[in-house]
DRENMARLUM-458306 format. One record per residue: x, y, z of N, C-alpha, C in turn; chain; residue number from 0. Coordinates in steps of 0.2 Angstrom, whole numbers, plus 2048, in hexadecimal, padded with zeros to 3 digits. Layout:
<rs>
{n_u: X, n_v: Y, n_w: Z, ca_u: X, ca_v: Y, ca_w: Z, c_u: X, c_v: Y, c_w: Z, ch: A, i: NUM}
...
</rs>
This chain:
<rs>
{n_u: C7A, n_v: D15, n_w: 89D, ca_u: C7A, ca_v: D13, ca_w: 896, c_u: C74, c_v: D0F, c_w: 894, ch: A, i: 0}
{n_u: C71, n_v: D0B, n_w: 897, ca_u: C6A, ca_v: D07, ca_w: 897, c_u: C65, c_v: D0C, c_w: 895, ch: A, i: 1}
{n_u: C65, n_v: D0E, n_w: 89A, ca_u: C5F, ca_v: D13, ca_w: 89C, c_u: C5F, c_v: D1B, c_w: 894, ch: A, i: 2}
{n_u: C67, n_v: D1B, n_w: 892, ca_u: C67, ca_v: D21, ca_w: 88D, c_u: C64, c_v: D1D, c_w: 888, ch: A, i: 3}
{n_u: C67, n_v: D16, n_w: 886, ca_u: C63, ca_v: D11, ca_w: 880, c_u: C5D, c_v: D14, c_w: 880, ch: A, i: 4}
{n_u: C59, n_v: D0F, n_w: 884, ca_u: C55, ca_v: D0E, ca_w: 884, c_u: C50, c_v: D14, c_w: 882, ch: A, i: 5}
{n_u: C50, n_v: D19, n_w: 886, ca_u: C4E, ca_v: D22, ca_w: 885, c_u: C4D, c_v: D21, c_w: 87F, ch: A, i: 6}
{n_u: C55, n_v: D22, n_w: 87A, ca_u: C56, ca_v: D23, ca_w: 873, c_u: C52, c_v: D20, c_w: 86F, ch: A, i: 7}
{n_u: C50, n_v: D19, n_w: 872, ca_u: C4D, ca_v: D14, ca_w: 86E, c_u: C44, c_v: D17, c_w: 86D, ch: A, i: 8}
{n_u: C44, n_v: D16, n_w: 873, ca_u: C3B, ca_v: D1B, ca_w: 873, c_u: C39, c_v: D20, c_w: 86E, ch: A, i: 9}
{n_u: C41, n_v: D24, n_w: 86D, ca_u: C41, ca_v: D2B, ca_w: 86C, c_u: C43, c_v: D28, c_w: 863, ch: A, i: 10}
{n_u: C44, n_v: D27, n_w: 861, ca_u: C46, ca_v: D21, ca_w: 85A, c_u: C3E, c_v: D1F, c_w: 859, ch: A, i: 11}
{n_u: C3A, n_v: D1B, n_w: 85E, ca_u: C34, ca_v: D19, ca_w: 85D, c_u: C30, c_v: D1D, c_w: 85B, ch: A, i: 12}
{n_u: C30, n_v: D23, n_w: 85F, ca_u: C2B, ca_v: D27, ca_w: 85C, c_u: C2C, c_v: D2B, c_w: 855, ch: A, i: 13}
{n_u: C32, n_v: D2A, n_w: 853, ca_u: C34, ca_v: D2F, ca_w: 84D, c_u: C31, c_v: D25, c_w: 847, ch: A, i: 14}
{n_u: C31, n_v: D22, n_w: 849, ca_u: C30, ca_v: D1C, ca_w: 845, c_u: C28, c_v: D20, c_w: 845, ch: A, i: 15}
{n_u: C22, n_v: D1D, n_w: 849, ca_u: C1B, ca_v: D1F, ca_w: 849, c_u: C1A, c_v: D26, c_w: 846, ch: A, i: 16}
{n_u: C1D, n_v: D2C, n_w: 846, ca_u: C1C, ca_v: D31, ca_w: 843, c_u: C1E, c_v: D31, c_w: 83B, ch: A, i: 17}
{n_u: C22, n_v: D2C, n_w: 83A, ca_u: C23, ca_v: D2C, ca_w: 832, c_u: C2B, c_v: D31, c_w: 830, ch: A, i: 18}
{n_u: C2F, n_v: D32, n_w: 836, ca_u: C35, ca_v: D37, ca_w: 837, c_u: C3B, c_v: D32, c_w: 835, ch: A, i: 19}
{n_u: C3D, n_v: D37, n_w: 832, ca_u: C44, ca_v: D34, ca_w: 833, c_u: C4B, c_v: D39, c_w: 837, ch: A, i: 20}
{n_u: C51, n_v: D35, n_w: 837, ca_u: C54, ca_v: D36, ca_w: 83C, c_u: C56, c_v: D3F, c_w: 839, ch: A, i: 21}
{n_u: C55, n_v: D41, n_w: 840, ca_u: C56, ca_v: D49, ca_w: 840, c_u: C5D, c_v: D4B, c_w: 847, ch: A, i: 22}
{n_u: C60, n_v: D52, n_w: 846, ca_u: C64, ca_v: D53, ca_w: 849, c_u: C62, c_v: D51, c_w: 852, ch: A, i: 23}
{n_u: C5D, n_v: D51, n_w: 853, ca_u: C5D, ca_v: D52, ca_w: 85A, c_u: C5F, c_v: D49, c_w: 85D, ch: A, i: 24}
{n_u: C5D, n_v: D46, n_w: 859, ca_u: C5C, ca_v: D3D, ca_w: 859, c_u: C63, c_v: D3B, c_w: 859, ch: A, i: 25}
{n_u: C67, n_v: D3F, n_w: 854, ca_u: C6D, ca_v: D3E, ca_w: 852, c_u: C72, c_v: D40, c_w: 856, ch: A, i: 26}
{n_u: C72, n_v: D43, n_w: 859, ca_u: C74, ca_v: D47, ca_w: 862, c_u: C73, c_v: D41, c_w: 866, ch: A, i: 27}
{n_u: C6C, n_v: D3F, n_w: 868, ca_u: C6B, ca_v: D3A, ca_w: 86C, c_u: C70, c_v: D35, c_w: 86B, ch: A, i: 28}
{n_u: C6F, n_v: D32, n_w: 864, ca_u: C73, ca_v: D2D, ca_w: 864, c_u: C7A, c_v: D2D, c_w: 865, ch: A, i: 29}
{n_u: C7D, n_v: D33, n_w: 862, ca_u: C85, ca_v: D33, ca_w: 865, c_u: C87, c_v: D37, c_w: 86B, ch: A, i: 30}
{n_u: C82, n_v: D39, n_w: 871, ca_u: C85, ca_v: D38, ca_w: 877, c_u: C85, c_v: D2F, c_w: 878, ch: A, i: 31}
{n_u: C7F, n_v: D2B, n_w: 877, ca_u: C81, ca_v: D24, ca_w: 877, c_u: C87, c_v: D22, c_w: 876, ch: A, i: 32}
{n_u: C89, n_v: D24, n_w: 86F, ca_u: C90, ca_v: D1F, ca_w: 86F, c_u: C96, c_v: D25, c_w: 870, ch: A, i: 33}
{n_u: C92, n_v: D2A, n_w: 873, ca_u: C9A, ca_v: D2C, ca_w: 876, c_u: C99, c_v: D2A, c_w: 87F, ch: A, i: 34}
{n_u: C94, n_v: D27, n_w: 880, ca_u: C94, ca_v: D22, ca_w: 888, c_u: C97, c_v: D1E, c_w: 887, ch: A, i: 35}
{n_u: C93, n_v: D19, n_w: 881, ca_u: C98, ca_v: D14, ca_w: 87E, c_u: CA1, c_v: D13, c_w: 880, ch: A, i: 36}
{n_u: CA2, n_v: D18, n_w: 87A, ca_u: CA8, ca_v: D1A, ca_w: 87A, c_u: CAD, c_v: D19, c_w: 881, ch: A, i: 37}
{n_u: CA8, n_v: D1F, n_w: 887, ca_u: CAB, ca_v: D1B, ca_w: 88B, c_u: CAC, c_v: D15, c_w: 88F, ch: A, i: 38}
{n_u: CA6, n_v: D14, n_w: 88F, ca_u: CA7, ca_v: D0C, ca_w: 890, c_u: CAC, c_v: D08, c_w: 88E, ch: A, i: 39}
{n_u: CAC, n_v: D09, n_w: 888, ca_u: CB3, ca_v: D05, ca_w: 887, c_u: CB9, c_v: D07, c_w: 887, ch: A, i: 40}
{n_u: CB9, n_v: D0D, n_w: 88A, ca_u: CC3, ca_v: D0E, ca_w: 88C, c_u: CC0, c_v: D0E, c_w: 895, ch: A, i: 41}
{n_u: CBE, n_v: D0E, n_w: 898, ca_u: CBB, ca_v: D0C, ca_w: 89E, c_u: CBB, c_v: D05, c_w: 8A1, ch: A, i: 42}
{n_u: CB9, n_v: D00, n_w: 89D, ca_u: CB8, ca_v: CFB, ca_w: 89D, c_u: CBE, c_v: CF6, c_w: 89A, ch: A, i: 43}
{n_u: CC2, n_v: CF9, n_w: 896, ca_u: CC9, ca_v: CF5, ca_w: 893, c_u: CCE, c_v: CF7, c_w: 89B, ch: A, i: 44}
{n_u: CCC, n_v: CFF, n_w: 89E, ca_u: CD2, ca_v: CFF, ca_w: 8A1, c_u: CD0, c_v: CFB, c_w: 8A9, ch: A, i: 45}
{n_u: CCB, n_v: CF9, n_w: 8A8, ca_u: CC8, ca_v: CF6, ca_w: 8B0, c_u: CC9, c_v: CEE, c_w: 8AF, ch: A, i: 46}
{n_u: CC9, n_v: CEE, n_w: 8AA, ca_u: CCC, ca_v: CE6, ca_w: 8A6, c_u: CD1, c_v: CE3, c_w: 8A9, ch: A, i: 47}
{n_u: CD6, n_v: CE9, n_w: 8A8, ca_u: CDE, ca_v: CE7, ca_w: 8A5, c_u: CE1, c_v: CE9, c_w: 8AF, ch: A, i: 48}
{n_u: CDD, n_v: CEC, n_w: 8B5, ca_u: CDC, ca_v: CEC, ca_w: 8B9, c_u: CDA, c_v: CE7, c_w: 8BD, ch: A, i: 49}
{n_u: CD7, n_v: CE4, n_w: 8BB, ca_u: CD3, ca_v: CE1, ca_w: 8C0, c_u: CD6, c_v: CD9, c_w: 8C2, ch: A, i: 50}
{n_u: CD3, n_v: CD6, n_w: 8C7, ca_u: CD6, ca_v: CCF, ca_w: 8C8, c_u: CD1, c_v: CCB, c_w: 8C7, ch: A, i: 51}
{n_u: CC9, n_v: CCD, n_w: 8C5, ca_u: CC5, ca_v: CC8, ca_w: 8C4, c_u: CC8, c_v: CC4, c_w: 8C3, ch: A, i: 52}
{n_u: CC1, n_v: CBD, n_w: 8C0, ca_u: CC2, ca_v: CB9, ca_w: 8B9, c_u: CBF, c_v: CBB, c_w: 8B5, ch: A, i: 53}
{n_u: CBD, n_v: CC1, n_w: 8B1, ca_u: CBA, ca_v: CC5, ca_w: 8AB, c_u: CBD, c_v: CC0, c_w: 8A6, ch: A, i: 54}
{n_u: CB8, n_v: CBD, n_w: 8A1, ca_u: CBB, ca_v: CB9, ca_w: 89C, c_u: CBB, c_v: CC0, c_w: 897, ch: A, i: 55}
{n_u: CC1, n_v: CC4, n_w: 895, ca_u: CC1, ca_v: CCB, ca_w: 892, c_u: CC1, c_v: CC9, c_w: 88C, ch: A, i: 56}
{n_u: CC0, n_v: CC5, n_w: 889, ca_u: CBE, ca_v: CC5, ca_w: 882, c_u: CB7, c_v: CC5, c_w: 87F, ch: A, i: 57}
{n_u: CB3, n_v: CC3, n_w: 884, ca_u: CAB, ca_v: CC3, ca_w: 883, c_u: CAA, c_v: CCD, c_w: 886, ch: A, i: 58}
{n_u: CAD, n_v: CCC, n_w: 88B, ca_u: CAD, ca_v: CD4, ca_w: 88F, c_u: CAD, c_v: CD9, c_w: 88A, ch: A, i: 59}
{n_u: CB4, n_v: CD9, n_w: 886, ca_u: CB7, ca_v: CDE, ca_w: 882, c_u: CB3, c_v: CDF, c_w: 879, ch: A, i: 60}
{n_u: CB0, n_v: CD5, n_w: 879, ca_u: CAD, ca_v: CD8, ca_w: 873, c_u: CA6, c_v: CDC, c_w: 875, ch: A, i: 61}
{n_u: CA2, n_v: CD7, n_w: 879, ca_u: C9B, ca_v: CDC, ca_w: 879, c_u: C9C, c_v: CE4, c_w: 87A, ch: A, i: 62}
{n_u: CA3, n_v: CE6, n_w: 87D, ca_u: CA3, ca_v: CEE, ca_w: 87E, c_u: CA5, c_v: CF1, c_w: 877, ch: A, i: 63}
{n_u: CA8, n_v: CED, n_w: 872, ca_u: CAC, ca_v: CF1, ca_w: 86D, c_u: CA5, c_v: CED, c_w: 867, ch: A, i: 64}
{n_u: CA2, n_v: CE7, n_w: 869, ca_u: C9A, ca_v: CE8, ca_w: 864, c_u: C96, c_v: CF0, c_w: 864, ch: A, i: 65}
{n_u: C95, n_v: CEF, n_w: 86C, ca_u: C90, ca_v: CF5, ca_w: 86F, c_u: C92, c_v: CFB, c_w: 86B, ch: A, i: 66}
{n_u: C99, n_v: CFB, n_w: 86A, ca_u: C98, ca_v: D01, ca_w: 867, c_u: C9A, c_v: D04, c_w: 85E, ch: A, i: 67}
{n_u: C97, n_v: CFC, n_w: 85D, ca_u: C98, ca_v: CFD, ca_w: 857, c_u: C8F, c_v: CFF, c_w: 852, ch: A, i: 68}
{n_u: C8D, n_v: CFB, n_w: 856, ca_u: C86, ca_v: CFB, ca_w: 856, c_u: C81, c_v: CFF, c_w: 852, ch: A, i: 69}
{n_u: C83, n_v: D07, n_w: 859, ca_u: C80, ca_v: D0D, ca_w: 856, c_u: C80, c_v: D0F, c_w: 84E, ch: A, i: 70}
{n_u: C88, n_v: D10, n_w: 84D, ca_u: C89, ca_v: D14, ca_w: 848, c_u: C87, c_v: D0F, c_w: 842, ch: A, i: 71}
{n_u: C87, n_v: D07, n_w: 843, ca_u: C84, ca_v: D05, ca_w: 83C, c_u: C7E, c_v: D07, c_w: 83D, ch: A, i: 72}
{n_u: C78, n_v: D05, n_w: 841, ca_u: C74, ca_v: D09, ca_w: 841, c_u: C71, c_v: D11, c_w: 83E, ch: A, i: 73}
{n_u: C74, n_v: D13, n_w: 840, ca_u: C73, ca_v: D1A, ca_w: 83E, c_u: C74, c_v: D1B, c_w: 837, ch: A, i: 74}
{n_u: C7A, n_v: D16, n_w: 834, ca_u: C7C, ca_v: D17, ca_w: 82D, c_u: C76, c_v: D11, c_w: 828, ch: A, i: 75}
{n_u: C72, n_v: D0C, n_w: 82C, ca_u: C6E, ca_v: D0A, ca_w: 829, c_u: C68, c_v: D0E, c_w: 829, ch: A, i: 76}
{n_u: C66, n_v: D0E, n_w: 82D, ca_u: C61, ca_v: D15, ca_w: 82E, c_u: C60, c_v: D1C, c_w: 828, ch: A, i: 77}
{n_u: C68, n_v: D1D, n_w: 827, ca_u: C68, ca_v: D24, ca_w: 821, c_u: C67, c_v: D21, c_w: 81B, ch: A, i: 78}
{n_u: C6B, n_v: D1B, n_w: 81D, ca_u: C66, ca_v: D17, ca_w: 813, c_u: C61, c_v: D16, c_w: 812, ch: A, i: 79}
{n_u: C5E, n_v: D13, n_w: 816, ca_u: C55, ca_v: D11, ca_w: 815, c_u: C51, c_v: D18, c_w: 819, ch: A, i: 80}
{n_u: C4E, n_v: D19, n_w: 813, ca_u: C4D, ca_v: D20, ca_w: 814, c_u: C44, c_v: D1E, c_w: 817, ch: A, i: 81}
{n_u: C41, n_v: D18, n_w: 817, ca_u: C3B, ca_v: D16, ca_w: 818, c_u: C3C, c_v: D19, c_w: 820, ch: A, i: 82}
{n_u: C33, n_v: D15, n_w: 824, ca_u: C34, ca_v: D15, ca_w: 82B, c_u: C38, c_v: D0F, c_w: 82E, ch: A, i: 83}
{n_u: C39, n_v: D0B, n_w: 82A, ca_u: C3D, ca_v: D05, ca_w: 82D, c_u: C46, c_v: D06, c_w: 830, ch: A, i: 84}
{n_u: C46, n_v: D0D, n_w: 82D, ca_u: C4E, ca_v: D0E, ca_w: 82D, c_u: C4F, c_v: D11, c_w: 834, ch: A, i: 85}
{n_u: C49, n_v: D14, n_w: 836, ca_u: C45, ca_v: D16, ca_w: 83D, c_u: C46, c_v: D10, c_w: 841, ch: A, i: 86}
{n_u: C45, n_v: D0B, n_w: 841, ca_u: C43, ca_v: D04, ca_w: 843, c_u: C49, c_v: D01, c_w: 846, ch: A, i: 87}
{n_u: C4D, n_v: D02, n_w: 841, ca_u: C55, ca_v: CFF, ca_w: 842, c_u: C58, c_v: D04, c_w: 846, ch: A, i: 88}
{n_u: C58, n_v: D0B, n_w: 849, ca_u: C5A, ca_v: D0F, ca_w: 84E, c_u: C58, c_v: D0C, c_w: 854, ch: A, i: 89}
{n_u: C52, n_v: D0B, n_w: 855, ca_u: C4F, ca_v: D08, ca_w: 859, c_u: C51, c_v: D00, c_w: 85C, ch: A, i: 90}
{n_u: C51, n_v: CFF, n_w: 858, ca_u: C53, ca_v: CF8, ca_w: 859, c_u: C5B, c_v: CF7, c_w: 85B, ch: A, i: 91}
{n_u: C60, n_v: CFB, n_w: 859, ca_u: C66, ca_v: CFB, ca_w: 85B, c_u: C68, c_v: CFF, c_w: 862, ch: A, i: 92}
{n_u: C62, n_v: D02, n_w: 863, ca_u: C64, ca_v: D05, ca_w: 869, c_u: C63, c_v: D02, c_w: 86F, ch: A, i: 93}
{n_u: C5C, n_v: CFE, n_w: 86E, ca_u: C5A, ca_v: CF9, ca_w: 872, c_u: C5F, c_v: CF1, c_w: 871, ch: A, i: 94}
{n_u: C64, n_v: CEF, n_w: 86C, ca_u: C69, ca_v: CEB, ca_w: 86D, c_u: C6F, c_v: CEF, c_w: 872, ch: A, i: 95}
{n_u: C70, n_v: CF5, n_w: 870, ca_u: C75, ca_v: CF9, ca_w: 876, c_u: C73, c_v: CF7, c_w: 87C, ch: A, i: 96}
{n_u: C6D, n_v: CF8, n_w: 87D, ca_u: C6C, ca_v: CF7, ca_w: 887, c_u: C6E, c_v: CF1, c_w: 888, ch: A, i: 97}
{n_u: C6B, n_v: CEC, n_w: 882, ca_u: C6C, ca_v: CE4, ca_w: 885, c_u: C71, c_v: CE4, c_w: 885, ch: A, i: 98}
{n_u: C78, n_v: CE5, n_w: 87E, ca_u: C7E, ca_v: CE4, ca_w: 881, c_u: C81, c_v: CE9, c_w: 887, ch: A, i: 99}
{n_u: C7F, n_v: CEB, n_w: 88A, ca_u: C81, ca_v: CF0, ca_w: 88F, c_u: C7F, c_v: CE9, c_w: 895, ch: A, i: 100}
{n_u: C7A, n_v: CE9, n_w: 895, ca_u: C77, ca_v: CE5, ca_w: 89C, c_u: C7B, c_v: CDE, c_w: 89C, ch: A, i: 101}
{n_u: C7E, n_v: CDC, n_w: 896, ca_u: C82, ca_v: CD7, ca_w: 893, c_u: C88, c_v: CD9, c_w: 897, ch: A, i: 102}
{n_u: C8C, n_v: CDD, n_w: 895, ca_u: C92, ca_v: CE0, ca_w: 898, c_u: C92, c_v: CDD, c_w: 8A0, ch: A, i: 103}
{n_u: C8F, n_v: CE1, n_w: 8A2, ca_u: C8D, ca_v: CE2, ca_w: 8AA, c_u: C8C, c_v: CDB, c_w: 8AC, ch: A, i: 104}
{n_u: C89, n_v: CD6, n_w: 8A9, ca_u: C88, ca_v: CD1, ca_w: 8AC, c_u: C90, c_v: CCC, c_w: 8A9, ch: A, i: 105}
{n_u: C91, n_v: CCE, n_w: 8A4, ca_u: C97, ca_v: CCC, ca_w: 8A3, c_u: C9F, c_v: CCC, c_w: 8AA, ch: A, i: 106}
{n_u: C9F, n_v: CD3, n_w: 8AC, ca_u: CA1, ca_v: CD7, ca_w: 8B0, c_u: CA1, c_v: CD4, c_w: 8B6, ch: A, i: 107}
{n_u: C9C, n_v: CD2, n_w: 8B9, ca_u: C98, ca_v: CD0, ca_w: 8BF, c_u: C97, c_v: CCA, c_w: 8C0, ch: A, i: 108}
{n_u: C98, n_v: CC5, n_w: 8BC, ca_u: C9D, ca_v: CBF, ca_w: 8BB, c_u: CA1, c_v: CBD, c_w: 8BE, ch: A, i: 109}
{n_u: CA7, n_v: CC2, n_w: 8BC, ca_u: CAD, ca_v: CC0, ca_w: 8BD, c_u: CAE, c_v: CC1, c_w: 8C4, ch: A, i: 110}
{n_u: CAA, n_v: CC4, n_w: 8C9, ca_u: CAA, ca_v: CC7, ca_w: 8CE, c_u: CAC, c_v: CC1, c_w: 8D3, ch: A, i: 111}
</rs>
């Protein structure tokens, strides 16, 4: 999920340098993201509700249900700002995805 961020993000940057804006192929990229997302978080409620860590699952559960809130604002501020900055903001929320994701995991990994 880091690693598809991140991709996306570069892939976002380059349409920002070109003067692009979001096109179906981006759009694709970005929603296998939050259907990763997605799973993550029925994945990660149900490892929750499993486990006997000490997972403090309220910082757990919100960075998984932020993570995947993110994209789609994104995406929706992106279509409004028709500039390259709207480009900017793809990019940047993609790169907050990996960090909440790397969050997660070390959230997770805590509790161990």
């Amino acid at each position: 999920m880091i690693a598809a961020s991140v991709l996306v993000a570069g892939w976002a940057l380059v349409y920002v340098v070109r003067g692009k804006s979001l096109d179906d192929s981006l759009f694709y990229g970005l929603a296998a993201i939050e259907l990763g997302l997605l799973a993550l978080v029925v994945g990660g409620s149900i490892a929750l509700a499993g486990t006997d860590r000490d997972v403090d699952g309220a910082t757990f559960l919100g960075y998984l249900l932020t993570a995947l809130l993110i994209v789609p604002g994104a995406v929706v501020w992106s279509l409004a700002e028709k500039s390259r900055w709207g480009m900017a903001v793809l990019v940047a929320g993609c790169l907050v995805v990996a960090v909440m994701v790397l969050r997660v995991q070390q959230v997770w990994d805590a509790g161990a």
